[in-house]
C-alpha positions as YAML, in Angstrom:
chain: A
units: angstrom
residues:
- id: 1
  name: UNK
  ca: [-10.31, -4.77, 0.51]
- id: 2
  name: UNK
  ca: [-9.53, -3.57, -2.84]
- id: 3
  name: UNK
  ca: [-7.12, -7.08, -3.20]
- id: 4
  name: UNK
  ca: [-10.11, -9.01, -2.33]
- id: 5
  name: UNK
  ca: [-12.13, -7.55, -5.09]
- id: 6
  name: UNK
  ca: [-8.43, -9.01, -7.59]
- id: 7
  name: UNK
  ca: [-7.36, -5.34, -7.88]
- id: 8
  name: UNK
  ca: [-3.68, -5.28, -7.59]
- id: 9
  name: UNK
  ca: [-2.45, -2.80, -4.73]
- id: 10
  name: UNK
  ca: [0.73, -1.10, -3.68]
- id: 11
  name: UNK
  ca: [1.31, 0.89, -1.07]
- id: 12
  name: UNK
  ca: [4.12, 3.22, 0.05]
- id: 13
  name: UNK
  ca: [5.08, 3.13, -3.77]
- id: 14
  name: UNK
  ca: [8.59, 5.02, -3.95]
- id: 15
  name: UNK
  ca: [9.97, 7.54, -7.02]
- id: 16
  name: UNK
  ca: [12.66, 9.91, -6.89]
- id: 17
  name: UNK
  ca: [10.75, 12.61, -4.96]
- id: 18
  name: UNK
  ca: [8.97, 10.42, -2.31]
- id: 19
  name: UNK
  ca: [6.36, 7.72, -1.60]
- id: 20
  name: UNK
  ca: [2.75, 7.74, -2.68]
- id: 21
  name: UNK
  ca: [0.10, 6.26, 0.16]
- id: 22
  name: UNK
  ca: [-1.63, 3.86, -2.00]
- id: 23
  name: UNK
  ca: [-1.62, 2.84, -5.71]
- id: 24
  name: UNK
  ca: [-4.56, 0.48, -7.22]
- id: 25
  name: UNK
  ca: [-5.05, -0.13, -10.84]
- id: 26
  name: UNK
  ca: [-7.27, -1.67, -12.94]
- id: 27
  name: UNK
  ca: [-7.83, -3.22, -16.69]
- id: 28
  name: UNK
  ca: [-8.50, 0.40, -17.58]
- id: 29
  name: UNK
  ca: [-7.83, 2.63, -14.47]
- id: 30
  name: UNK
  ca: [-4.91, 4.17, -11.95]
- id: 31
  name: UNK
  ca: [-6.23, 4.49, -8.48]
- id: 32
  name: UNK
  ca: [-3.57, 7.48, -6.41]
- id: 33
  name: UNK
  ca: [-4.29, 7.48, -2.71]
- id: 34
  name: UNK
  ca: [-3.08, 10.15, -0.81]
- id: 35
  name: UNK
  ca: [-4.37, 10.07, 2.95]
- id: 36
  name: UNK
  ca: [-3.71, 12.42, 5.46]
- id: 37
  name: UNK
  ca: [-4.38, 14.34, 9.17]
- id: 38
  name: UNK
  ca: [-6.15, 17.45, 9.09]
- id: 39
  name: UNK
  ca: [-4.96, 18.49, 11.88]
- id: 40
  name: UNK
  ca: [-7.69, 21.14, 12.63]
- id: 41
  name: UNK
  ca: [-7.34, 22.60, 9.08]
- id: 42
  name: UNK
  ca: [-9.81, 23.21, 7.15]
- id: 43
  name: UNK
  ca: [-11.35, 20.01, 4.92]
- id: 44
  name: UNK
  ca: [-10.82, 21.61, 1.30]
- id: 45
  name: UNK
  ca: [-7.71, 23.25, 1.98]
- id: 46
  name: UNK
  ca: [-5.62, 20.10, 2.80]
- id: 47
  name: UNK
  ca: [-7.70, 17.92, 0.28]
- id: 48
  name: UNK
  ca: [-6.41, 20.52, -1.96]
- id: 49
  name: UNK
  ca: [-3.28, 20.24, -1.15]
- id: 50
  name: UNK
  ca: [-3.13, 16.96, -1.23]
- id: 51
  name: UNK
  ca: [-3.96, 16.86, -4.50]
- id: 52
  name: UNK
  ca: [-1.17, 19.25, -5.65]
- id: 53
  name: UNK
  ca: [1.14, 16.94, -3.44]
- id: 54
  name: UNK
  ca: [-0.10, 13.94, -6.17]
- id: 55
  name: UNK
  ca: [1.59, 16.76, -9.18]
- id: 56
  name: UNK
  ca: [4.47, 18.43, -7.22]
- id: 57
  name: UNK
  ca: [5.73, 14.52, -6.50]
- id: 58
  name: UNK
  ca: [5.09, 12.94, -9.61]
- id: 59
  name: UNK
  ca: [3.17, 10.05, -8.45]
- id: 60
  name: UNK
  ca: [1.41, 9.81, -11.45]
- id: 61
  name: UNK
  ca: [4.51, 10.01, -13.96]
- id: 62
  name: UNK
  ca: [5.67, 6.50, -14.15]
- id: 63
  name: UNK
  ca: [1.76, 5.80, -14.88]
- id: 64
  name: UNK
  ca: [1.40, 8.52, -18.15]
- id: 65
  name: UNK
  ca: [2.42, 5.76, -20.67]
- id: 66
  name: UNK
  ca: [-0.25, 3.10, -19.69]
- id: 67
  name: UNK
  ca: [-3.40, 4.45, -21.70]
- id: 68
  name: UNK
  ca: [-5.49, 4.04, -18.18]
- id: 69
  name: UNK
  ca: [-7.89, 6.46, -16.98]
- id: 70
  name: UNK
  ca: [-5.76, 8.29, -14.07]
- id: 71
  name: UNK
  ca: [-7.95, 8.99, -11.06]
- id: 72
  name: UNK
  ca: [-6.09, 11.21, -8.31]
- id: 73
  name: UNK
  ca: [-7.99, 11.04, -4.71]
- id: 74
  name: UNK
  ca: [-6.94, 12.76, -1.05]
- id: 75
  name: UNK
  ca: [-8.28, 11.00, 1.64]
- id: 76
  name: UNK
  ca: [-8.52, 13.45, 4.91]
- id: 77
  name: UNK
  ca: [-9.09, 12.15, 8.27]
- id: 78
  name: UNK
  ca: [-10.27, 14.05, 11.35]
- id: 79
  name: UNK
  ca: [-7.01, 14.69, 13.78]
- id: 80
  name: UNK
  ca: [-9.95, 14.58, 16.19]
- id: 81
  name: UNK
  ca: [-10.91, 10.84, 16.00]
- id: 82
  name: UNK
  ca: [-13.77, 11.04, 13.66]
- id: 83
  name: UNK
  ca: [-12.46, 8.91, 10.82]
- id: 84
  name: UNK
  ca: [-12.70, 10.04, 7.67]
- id: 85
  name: UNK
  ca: [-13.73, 14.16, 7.07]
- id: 86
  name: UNK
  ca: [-14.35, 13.55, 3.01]
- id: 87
  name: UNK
  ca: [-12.38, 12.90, 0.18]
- id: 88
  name: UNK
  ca: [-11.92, 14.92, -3.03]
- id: 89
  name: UNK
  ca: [-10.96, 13.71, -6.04]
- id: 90
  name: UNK
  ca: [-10.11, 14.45, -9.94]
- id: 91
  name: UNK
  ca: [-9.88, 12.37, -12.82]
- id: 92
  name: UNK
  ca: [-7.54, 13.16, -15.72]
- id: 93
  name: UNK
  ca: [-8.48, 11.39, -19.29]
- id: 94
  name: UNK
  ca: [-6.49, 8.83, -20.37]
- id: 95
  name: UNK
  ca: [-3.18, 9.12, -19.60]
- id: 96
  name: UNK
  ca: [-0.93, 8.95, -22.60]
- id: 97
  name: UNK
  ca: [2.72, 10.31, -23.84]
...
């Protein structure tokens, strides 16, 4: 969808310490998809974690140079079938070294 739209989208981006879901940036933004199971856990807990999973991984590092707006976002879906529980996201100002 978000290719559709001329976004340009990676996914299962690899660094040193693993692979991040998926990646989209814009002109002025960086996208950081994490998704994951909740399996039966409680909604803000693994968002939450998810988003410290972004940090402890560096998935954002290579991205600190570019000047873009850096927007981090877990994505947790229902273990139980349900599709998608909620999302939580944060946004850090521009991203600059």
């Amino acid at each position: 969808m978000f290719r559709m739209t001329g976004y340009n989208v990676v996914s299962e981006l690899q660094n040193v310490a693993g692979r991040s879901d998926v990646i989209v940036t814009t002109k002025d933004s960086v996208f950081i998809f994490e998704l994951k199971m909740d399996r039966g856990e409680d909604f803000e807990k693994v968002a939450d974690l998810v988003l410290s999973q972004i940090d402890a991984n560096g998935y954002s590092e290579r991205f600190t140079v570019s000047g873009k707006k850096m927007h981090k976002i877990a994505v947790v879906f229902s273990s139980g079938g349900k599709g998608i529980v909620g999302w939580k996201s944060l946004q850090v100002e521009s991203c600059t070294s």
